[in-house]
KEKE-3310 file (N, C-alpha, C; in steps of 0.2 Angstrom, whole numbers, plus 5000, padded with zeros to 4 digits):
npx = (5225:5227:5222:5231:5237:5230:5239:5251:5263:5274:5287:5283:5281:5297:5300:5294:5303:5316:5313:5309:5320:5328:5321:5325:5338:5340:5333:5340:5352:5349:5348:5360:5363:5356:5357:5372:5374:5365:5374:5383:5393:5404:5399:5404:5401:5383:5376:5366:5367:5382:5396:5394:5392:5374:5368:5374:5373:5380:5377:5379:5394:5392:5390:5378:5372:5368:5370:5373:5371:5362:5359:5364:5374:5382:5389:5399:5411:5417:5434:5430:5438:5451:5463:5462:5464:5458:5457:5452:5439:5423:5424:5421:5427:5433:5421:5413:5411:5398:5391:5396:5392:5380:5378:5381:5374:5361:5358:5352:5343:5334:5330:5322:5314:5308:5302:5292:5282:5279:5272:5262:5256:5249:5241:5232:5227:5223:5221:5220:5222:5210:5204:5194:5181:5169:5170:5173:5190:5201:5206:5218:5225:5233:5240:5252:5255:5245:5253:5263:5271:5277:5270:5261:5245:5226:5219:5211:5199:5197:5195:5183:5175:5173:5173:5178:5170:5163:5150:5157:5144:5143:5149:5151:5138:5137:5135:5145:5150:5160:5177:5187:5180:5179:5191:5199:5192:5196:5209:5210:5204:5215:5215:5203:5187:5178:5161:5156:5146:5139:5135:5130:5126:5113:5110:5108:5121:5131:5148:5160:5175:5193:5206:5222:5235:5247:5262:5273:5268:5259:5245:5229:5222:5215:5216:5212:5210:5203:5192:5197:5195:5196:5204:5204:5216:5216:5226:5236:5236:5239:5252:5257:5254:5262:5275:5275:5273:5285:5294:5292:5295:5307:5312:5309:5316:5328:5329:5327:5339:5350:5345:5346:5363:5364:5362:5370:5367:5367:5375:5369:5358:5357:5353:5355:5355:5348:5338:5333:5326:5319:5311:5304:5296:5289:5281:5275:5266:5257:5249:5248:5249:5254:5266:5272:5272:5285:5293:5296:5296:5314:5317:5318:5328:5340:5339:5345:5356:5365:5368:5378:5392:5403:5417:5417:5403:5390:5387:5402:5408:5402:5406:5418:5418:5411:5422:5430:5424:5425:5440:5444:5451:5453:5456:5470:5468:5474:5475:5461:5458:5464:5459:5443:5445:5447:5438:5428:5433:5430:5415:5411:5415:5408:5395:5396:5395:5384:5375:5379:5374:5360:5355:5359:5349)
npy = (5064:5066:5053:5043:5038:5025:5018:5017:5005:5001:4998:5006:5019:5021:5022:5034:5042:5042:5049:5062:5066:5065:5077:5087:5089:5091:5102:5111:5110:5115:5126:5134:5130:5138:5151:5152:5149:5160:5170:5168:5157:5144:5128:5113:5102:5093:5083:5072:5065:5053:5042:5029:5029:5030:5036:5046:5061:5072:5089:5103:5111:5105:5089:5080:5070:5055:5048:5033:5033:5043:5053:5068:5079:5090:5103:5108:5120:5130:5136:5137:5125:5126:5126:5131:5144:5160:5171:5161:5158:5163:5160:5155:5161:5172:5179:5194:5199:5199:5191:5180:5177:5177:5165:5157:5158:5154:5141:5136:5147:5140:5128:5132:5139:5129:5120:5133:5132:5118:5117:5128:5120:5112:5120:5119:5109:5099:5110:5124:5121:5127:5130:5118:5104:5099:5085:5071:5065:5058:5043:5037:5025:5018:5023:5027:5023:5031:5033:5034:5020:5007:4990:5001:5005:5004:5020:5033:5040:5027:5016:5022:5022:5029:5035:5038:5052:5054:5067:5076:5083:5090:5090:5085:5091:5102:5112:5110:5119:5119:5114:5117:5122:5111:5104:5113:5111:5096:5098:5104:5095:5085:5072:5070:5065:5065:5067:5063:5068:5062:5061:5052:5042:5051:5048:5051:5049:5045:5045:5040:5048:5049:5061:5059:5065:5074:5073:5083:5093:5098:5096:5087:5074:5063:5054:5059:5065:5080:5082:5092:5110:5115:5127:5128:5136:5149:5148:5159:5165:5152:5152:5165:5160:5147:5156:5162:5153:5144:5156:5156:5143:5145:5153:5148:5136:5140:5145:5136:5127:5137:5133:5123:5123:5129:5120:5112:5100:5099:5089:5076:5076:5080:5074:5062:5057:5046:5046:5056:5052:5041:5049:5052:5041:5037:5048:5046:5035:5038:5048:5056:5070:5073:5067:5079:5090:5086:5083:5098:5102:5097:5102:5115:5114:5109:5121:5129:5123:5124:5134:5138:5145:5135:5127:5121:5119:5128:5139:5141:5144:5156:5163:5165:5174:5185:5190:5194:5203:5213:5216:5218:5212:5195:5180:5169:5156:5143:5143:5145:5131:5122:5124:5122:5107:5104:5105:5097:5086:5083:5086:5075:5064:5069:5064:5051:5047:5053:5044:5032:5035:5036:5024:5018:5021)
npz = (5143:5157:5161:5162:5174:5178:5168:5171:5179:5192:5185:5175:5180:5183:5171:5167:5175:5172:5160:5164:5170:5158:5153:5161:5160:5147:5142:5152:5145:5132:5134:5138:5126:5114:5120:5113:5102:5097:5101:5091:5093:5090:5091:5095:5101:5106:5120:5127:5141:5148:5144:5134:5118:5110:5101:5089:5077:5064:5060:5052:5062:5073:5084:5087:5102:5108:5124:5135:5150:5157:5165:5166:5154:5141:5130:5120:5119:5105:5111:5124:5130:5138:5133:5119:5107:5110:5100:5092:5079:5081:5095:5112:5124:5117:5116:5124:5141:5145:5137:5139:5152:5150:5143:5152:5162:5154:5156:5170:5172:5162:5168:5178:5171:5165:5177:5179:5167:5170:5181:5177:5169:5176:5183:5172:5170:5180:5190:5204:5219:5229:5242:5256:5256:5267:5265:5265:5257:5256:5263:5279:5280:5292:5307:5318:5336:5350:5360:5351:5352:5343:5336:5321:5317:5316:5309:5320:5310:5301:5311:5315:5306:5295:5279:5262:5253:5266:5272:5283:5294:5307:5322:5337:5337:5333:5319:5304:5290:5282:5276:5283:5294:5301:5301:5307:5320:5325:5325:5335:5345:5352:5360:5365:5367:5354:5344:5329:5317:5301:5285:5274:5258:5257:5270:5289:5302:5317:5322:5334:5338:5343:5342:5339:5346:5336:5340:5336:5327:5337:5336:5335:5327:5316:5305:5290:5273:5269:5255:5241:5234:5219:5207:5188:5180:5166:5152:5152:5164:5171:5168:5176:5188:5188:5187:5199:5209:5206:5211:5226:5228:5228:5237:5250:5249:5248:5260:5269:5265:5272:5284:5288:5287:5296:5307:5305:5298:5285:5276:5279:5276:5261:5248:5233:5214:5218:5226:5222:5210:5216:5225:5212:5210:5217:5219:5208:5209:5218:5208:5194:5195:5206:5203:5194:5201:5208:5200:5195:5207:5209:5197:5200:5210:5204:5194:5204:5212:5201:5201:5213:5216:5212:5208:5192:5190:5184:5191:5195:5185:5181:5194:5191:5179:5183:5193:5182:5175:5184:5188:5176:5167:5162:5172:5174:5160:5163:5176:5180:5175:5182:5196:5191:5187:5200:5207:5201:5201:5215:5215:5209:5220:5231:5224:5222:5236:5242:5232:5240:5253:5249:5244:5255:5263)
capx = (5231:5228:5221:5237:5239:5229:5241:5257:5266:5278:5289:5280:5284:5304:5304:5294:5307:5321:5311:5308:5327:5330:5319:5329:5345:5339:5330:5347:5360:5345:5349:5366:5368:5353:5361:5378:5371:5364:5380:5388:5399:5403:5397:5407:5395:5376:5376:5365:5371:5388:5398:5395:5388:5369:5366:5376:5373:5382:5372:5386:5399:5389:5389:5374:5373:5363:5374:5371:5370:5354:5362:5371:5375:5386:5388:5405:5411:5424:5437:5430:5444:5457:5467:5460:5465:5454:5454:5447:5433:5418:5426:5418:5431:5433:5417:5412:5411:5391:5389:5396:5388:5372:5377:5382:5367:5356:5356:5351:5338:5331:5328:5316:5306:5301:5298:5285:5280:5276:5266:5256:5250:5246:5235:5228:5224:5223:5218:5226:5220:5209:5200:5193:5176:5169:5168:5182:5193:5207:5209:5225:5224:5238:5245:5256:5248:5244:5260:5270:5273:5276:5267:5256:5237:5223:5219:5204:5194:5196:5195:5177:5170:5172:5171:5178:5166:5157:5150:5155:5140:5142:5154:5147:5132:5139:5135:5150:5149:5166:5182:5192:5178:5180:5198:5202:5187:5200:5216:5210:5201:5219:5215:5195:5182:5172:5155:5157:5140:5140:5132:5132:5122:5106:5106:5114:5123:5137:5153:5164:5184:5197:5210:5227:5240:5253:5269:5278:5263:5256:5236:5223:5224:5209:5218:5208:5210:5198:5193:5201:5191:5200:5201:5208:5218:5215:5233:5241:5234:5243:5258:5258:5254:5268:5281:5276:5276:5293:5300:5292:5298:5315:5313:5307:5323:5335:5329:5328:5348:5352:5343:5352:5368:5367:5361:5377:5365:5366:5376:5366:5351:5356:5351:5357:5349:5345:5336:5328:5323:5313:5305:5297:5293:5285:5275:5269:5263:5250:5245:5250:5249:5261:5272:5273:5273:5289:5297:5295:5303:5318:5320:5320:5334:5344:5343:5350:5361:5370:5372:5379:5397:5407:5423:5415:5396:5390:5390:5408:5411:5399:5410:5426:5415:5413:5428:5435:5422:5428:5445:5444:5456:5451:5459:5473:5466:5476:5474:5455:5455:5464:5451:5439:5446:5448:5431:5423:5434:5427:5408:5410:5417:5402:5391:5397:5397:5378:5372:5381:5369:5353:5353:5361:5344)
capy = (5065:5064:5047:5040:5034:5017:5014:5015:5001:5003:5000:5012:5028:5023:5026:5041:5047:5044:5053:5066:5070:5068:5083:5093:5091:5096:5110:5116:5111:5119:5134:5135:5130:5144:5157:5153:5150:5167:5174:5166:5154:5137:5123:5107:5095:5095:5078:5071:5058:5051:5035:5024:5034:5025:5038:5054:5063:5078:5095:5107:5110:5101:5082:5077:5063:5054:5045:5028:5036:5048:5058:5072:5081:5096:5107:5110:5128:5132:5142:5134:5124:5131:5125:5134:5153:5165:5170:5157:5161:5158:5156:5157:5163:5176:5186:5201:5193:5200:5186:5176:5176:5175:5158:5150:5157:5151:5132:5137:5150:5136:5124:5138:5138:5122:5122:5137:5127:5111:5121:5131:5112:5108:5126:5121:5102:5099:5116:5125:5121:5135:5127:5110:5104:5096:5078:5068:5064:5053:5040:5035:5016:5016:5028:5028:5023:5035:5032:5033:5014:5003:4993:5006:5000:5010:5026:5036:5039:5021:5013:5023:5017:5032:5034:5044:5052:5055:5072:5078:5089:5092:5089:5089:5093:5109:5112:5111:5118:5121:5108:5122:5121:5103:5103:5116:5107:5092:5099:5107:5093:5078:5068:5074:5060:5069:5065:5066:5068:5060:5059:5046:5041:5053:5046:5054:5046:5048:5041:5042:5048:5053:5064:5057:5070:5074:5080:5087:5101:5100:5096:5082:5070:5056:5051:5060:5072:5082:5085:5098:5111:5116:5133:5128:5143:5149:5148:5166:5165:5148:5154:5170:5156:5145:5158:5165:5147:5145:5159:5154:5137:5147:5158:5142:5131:5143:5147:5127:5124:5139:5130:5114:5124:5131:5115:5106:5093:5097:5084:5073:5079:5080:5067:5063:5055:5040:5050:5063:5046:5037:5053:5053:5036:5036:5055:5044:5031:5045:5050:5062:5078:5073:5065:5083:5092:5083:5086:5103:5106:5094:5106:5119:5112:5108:5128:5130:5119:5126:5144:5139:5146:5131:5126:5115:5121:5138:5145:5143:5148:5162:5168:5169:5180:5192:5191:5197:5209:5218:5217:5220:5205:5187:5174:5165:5153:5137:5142:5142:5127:5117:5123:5117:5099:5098:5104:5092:5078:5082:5086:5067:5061:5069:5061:5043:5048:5052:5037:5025:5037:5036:5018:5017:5024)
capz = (5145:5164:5163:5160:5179:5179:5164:5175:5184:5195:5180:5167:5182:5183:5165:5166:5179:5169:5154:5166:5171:5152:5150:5166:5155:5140:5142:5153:5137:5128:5137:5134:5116:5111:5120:5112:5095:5097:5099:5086:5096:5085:5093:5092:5103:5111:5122:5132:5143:5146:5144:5128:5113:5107:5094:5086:5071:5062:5057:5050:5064:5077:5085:5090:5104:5114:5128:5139:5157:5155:5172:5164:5148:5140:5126:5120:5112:5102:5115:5131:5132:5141:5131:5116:5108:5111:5095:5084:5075:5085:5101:5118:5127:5113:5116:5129:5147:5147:5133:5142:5158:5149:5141:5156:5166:5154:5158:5176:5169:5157:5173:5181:5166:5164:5182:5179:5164:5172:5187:5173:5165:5183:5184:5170:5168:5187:5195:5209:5227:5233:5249:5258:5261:5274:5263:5267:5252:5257:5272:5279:5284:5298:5310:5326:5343:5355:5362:5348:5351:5338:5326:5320:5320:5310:5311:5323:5306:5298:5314:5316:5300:5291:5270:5258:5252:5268:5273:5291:5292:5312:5326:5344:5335:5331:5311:5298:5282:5277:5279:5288:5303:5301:5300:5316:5326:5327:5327:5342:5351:5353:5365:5368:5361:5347:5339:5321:5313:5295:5278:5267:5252:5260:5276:5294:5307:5322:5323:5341:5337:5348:5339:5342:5347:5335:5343:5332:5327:5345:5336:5336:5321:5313:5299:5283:5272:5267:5247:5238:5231:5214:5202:5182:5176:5158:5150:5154:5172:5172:5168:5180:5194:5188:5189:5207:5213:5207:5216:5232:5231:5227:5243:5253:5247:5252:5269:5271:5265:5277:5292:5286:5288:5304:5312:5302:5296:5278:5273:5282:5273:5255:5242:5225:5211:5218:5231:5217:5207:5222:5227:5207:5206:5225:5219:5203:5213:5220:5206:5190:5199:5212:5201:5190:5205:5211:5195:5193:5211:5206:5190:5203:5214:5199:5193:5209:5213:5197:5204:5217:5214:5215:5202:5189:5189:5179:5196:5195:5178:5182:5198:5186:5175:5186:5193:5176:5174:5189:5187:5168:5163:5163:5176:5170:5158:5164:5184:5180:5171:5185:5199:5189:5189:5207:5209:5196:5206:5222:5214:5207:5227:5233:5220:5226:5245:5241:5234:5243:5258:5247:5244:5263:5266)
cpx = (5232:5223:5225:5237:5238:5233:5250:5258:5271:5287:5291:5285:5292:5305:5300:5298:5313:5320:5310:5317:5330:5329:5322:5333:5344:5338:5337:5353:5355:5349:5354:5368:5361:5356:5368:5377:5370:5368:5387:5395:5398:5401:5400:5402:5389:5377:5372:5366:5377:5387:5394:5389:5382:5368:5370:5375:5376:5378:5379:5391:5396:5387:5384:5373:5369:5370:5369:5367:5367:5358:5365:5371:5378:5384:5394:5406:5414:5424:5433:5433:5448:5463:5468:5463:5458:5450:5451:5440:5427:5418:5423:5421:5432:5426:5417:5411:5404:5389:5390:5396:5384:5374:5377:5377:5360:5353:5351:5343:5333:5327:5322:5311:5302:5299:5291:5280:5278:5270:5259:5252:5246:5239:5231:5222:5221:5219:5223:5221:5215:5205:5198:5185:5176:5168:5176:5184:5197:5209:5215:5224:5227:5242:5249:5253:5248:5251:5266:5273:5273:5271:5262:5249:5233:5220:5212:5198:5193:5194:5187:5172:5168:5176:5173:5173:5158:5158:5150:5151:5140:5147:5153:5141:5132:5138:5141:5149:5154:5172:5187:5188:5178:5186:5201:5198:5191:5203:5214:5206:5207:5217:5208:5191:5177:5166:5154:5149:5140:5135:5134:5126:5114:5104:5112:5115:5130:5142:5158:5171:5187:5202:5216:5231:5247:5259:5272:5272:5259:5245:5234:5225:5219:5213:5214:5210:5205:5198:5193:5197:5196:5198:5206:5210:5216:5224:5238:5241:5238:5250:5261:5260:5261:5275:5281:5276:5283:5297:5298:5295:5306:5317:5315:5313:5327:5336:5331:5334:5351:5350:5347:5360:5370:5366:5367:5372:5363:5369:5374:5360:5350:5355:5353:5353:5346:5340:5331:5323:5317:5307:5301:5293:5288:5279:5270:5265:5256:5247:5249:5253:5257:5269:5277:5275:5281:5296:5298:5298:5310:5323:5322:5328:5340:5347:5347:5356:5367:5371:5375:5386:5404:5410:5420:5405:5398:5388:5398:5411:5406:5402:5417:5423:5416:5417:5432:5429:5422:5434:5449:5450:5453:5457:5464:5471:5466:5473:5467:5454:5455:5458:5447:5440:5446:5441:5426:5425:5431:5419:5406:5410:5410:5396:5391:5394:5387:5373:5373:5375:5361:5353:5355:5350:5338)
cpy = (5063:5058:5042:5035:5028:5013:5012:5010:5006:5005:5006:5021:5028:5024:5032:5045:5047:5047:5061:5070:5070:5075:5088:5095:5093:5100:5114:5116:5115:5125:5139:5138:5138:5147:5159:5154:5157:5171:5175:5163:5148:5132:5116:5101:5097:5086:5079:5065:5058:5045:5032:5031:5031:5029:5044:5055:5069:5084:5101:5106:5106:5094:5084:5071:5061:5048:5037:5030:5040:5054:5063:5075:5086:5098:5110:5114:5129:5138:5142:5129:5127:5132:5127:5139:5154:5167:5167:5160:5158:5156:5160:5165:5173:5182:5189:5195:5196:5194:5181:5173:5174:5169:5155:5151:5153:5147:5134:5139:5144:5129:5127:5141:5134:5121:5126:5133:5121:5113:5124:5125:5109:5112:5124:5115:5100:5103:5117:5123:5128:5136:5121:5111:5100:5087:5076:5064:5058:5050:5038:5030:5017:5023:5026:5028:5030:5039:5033:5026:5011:4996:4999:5000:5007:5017:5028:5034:5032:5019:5013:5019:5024:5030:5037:5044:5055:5062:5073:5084:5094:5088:5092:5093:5100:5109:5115:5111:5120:5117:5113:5123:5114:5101:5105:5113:5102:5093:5103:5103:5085:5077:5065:5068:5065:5066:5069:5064:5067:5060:5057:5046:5044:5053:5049:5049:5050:5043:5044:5043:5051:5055:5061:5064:5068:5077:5084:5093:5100:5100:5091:5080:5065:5053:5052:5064:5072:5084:5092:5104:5116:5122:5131:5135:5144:5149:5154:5164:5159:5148:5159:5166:5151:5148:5160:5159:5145:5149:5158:5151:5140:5151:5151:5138:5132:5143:5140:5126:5130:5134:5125:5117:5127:5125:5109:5101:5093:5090:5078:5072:5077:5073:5068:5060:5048:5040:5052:5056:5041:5042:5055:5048:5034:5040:5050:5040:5033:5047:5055:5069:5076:5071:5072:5088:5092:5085:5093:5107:5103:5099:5111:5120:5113:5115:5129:5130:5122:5131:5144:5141:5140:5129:5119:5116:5126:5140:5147:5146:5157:5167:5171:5175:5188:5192:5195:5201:5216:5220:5218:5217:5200:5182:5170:5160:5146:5137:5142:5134:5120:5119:5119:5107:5098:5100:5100:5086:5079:5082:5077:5062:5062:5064:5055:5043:5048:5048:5032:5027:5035:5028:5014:5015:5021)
cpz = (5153:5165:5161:5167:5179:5174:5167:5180:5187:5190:5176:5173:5183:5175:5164:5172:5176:5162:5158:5169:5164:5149:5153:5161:5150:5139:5145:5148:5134:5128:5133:5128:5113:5110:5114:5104:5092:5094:5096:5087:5093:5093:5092:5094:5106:5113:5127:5135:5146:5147:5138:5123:5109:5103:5094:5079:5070:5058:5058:5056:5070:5076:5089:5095:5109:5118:5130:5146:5156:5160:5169:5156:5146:5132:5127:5115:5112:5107:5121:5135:5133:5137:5122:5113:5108:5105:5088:5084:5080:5092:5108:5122:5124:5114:5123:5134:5149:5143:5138:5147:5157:5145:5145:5163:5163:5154:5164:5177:5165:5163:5177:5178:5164:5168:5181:5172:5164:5179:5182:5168:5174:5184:5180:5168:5175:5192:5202:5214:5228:5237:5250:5257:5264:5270:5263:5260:5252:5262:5271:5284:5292:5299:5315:5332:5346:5357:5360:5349:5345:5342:5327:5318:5314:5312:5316:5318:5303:5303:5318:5312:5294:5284:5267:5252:5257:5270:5279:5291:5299:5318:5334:5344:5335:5322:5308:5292:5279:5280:5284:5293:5306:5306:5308:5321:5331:5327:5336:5349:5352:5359:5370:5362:5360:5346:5333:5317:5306:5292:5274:5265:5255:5268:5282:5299:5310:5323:5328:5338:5341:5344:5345:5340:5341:5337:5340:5332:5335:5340:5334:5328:5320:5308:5292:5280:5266:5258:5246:5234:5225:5208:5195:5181:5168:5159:5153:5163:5176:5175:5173:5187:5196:5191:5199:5211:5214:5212:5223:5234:5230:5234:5250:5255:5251:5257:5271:5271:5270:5282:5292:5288:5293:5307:5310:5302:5288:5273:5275:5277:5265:5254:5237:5221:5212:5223:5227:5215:5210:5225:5220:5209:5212:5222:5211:5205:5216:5214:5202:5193:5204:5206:5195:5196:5209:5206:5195:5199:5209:5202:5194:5206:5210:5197:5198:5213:5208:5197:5208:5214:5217:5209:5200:5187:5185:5184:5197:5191:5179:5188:5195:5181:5179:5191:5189:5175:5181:5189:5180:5165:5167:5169:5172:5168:5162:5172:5186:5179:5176:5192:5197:5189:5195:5209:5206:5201:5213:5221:5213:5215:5229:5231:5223:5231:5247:5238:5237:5250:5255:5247:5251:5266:5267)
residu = (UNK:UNK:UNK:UNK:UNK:UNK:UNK:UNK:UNK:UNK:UNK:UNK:UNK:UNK:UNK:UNK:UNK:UNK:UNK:UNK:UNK:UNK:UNK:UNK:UNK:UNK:UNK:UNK:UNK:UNK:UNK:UNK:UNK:UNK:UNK:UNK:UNK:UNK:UNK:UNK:UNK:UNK:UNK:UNK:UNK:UNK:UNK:UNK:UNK:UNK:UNK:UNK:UNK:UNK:UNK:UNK:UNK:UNK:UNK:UNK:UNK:UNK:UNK:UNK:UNK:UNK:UNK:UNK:UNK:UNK:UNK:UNK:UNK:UNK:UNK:UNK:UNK:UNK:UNK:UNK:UNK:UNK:UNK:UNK:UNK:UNK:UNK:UNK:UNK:UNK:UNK:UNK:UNK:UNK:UNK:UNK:UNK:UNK:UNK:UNK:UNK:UNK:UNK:UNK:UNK:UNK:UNK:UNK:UNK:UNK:UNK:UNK:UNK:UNK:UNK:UNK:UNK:UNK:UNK:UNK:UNK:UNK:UNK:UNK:UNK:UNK:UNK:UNK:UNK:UNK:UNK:UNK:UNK:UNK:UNK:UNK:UNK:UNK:UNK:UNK:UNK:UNK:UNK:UNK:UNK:UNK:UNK:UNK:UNK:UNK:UNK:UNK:UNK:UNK:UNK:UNK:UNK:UNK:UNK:UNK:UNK:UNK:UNK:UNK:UNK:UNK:UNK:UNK:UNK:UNK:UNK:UNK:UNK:UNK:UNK:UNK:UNK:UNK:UNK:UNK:UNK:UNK:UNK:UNK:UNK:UNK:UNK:UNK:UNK:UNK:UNK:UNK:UNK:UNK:UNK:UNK:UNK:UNK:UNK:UNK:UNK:UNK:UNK:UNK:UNK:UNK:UNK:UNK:UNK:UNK:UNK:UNK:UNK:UNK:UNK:UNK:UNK:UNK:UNK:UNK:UNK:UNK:UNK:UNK:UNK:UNK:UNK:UNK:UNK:UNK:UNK:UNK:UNK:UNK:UNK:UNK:UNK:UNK:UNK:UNK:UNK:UNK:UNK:UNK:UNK:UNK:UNK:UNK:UNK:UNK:UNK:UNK:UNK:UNK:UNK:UNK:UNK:UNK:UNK:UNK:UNK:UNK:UNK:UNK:UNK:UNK:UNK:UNK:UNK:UNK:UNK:UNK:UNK:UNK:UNK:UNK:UNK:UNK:UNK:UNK:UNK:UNK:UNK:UNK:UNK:UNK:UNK:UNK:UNK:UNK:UNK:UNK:UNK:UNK:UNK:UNK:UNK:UNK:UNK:UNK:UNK:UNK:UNK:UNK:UNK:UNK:UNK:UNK:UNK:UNK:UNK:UNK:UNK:UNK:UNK:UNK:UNK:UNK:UNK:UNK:UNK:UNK:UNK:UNK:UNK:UNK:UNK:UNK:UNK:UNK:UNK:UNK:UNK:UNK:UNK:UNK:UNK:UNK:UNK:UNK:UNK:UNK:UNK:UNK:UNK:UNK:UNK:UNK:UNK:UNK:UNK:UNK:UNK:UNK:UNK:UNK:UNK:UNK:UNK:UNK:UNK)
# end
């Protein structure tokens, strides 16, 4: 399974990124039609896609379809028309407004499980992180001069002659036996020429580096990073890890689109899917893990993008809800229905506004 990479082109990862947002949508119409099914709501369509219809089939009152355009997909229930009654048989509109919260949360819900789902294959195939050593893992060709001038030129480490693979066993002849004394030795000596005491294939030697100053973090930089020392989860353990990473990255997000909106540079900031689509096929490019990694926040954003309570998502159908469950009658059907269209046509303006910046980009 995870010797898949050497079989990806550059190719092979843009169709496992548009397999990869096939599964986002799925899983989220999943969500939906379960719940609804559940609750004994007919179903007229499950679609994934829009624009030209490459495959439908009929299974009792449900259309089955797969679309042209991958981006997108719905799940249409009797008496979710506005235009609908209430009363038909089967109809959305027609049950308790707890059901019907919990249909239109559980797209949202279904995105944050495959999320913890694609973490808990990482726990288990991969392993989680769970410290450095001192053997250097992964060079980086080319940095920023000194000065921040352009071109960039090669890094301290590459530029010494170090290996991944090599062991820094000492530093100013100081002994290193773990990559976090490695690691803060240099961030703490920019600008200070070092002597990096190395092991290779049995035999010792010293290599001279000066940590180049990073501005932004204010600490010393060679260009390496150190190998990963790695814990497989058994399967539960997995799963436990999956979810609590989720909600991190859930806590993480937020605070980030907050910062984003006090410094009014959110719309500057966002990306759409041509944005999402470049940062998988970049994370496959690295390596399996990155590119699952990359996914699994993605699904995240998605659940949450659709909570947001805006006319036209199931955060907005989820604010009419409660809405009418406080006020103990429903919104007027039709005065719902147009909200929603002027909020799908401006979620679509956006849409544009953000690729024409992503590929700006």
């Amino acid at each position: 399974m995870f010797e898949l990479q050497p079989l990806l082109t550059n190719g092979g990862w843009l169709l496992a990124t548009i397999v990869a947002f096939g599964a986002m949508i799925f899983v989220h119409e999943l969500g939906h039609f379960l719940v609804a099914k559940r609750a004994g709501v007919v179903i007229h369509a499950f679609a994934l896609g829009f624009g030209p219809r490459l495959f439908a089939t009929q299974r009792g009152e449900t259309t089955y379809t797969i679309n042209l355009i991958p981006f997108g997909g719905y799940v249409r229930m009797a008496g979710e028309d506005f235009e609908e009654h209430d009363d038909e048989a089967g109809s959305f509109r027609g049950k308790p407004v707890g059901v019907r919260i919990a249909i239109v949360a559980a797209g949202p819900v279904m995105n944050l499980l495959l999320a913890a789902v694609i973490l808990a294959v990482i726990a288990t195939g991969f392993g989680v992180p769970v410290g450095i050593t001192n053997r250097v893992g992964m060079l980086v060709p080319m940095c920023g001069q000194p000065s921040g001038a352009s071109p960039e030129g090669p890094c301290p480490a590459a530029q010494a002659g170090l290996q991944p693979g090599d062991a820094i066993v000492a530093i100013d002849g100081q002994p290193m036996t773990n990559g976090e004394q490695v690691v803060d030795t240099i961030h703490r000596s920019a600008g200070k020429q070092i002597v990096l005491t190395v092991e290779r294939a049995g035999r010792r030697f010293d290599l001279i580096v000066t940590p180049r100053l990073d501005p932004a973090r204010q600490i010393g930089l060679i260009g390496f990073a150190p190998q990963i020392i790695r814990q497989r989860y058994n399967p539960v353990a997995a799963v436990l890890w999956g979810v609590q990473r989720t909600g991190e990255f859930i806590v993480t997000f937020i605070g980030a689109i907050g910062n984003l909106i006090r410094e009014g540079t959110l719309l500057r900031n966002l990306g759409g899917p041509v944005a999402a689509g470049r940062a998988l096929v970049e994370a496959g490019r690295s390596g399996l893990e990155n590119f699952l990694y990359v996914a699994a926040s993605l699904s995240i954003i998605i659940g949450i993008f659709n909570l947001i309570p805006i006319p036209a998502l199931d955060g907005g159908r989820f604010a009419f809800l409660l809405v009418e469950a406080v006020r103990r009658r429903p919104v007027d059907p039709r005065r719902e229905g147009y909200v929603h269209l002027v909020g799908f046509v401006l979620l679509f303006l956006l849409l544009i506004f953000l690729t024409v910046q992503d590929i700006s980009r």
